[in-house]
C-alpha positions as CSV (number, residue, x, y, z in Angstrom):
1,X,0.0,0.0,0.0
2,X,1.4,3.1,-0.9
3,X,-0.1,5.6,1.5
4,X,1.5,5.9,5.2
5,X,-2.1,5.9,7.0
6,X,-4.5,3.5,7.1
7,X,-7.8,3.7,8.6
8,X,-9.6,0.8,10.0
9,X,-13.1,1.4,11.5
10,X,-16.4,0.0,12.2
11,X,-19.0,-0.6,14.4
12,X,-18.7,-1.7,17.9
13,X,-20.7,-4.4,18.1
14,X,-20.3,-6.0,14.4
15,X,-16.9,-5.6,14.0
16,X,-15.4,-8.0,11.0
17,X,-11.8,-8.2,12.4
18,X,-8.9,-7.9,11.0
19,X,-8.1,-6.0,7.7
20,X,-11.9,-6.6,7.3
21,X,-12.7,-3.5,9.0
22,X,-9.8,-1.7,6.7
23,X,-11.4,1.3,5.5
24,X,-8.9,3.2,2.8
25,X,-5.7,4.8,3.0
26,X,-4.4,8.5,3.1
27,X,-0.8,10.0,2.6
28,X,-2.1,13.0,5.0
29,X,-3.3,12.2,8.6
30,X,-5.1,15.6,8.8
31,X,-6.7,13.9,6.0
32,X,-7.4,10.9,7.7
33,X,-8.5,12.9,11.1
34,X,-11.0,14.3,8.6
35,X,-12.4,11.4,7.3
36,X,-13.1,10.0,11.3
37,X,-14.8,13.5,11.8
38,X,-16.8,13.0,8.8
39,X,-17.8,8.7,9.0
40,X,-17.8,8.0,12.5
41,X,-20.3,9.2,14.8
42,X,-21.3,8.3,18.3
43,X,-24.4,5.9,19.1
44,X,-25.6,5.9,15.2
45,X,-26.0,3.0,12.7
46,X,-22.2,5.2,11.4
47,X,-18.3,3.8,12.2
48,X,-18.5,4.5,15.7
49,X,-14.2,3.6,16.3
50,X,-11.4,3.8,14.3
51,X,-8.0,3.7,14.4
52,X,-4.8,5.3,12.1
53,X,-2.2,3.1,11.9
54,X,0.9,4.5,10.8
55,X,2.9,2.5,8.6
56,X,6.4,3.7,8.3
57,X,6.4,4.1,12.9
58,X,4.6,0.6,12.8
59,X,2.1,1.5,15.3
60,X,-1.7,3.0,16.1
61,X,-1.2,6.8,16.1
62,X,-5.0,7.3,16.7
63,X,-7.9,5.8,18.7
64,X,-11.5,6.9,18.2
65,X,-14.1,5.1,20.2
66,X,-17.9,5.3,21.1
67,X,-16.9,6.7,24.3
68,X,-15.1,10.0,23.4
């Protein structure tokens, strides 16, 4: 994959696991802050957590949860 963040996020309770829940990548975290602020909202049928994942530091840069 070419871009350095990827997004994974879905809904708490039917989560798919996994790269599953692997949403899309972005070469801008603003970009993929943006995209959280947008998709995932809290108690809807929407994403409600997510997580970047920064691929060049090897680790989760980001947690959004339901309970933000």
């Amino acid at each position: 994959m070419k871009n350095r963040y990827w997004l994974f996020a879905g809904d708490c309770y039917y989560s798919k696991g996994g790269f599953d829940d692997f949403k899309m990548s972005f070469d801008k975290l603003s970009t993929a802050y943006k995209w959280i602020k947008d998709n995932c909202k809290i108690n809807t049928g929407d994403d409600n957590w997510a997580h970047i994942y920064d691929s060049e530091k090897e680790k989760i840069v980001y947690r959004f949860n339901d309970e933000e």
